[in-house]
C-alpha positions as CSV (number, residue, x, y, z in Angstrom):
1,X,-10.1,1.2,-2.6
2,X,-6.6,2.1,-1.3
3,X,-3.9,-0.2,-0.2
4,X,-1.7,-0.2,2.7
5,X,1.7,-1.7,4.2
6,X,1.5,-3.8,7.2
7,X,5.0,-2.6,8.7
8,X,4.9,-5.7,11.1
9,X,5.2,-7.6,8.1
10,X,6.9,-6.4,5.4
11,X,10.5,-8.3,5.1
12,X,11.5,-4.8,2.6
13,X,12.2,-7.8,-0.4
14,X,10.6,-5.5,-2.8
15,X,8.7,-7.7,-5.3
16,X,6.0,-5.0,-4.5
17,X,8.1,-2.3,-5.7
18,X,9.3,-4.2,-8.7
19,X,5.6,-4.9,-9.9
20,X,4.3,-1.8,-9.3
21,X,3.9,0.3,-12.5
22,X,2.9,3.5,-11.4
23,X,6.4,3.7,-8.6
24,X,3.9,4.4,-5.7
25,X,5.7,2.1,-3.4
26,X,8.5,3.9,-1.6
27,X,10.8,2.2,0.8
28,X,11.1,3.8,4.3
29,X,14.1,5.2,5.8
30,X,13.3,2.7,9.2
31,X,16.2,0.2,9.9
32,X,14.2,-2.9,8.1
33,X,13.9,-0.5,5.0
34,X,10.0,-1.4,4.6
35,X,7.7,-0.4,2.3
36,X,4.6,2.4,2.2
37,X,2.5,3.2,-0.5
38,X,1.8,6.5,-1.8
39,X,-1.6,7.2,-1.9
40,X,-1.7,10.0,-4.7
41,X,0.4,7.8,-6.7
42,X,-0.8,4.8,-6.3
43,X,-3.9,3.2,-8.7
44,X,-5.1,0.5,-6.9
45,X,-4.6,-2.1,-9.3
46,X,-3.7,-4.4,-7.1
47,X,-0.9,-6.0,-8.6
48,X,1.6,-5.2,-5.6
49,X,-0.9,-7.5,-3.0
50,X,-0.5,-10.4,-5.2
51,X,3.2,-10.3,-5.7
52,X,4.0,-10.0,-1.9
53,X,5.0,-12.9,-0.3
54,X,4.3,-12.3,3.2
55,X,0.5,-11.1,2.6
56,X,1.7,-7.6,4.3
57,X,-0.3,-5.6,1.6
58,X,-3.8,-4.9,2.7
59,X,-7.4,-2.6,2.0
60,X,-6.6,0.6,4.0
61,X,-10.5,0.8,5.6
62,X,-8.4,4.4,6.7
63,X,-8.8,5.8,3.1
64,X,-12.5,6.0,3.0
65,X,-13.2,7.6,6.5
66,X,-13.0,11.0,4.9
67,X,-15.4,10.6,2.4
68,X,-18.6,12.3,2.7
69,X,-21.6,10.6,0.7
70,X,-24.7,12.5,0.4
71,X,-26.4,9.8,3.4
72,X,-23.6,11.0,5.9
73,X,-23.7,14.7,5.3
């Protein structure tokens, strides 16, 4: 499972960043200075979702939409 940055709600305070121990969180260049997750980088621990404290961290359902099982091909 993958994890993904709700921009609406991410106050940029990085705890995320700071518990993250792979470095997949990467602060945007927007005017609030949010976070995003790197996919490729990221190992979906989970550490970051726990550590954020405005909840903004969430499954990305987006992540397995590519995916092709053997039932779906």
């Amino acid at each position: 499972m993958s994890f993904t940055v709700l921009q609406d709600r991410c106050i940029g305070c990085g705890a995320c960043d700071f518990s993250c121990h792979s470095d997949a969180l990467v602060k945007t260049d927007s005017f609030l200075g949010v976070f995003e997750i790197d996919p490729y980088t990221c190992d979906d621990c989970g550490v970051c979702v726990g550590k954020c404290p405005e909840t903004a961290i969430v499954p990305d359902d987006r992540a397995t939409d590519h995916i092709v099982t053997p039932a779906t091909r």
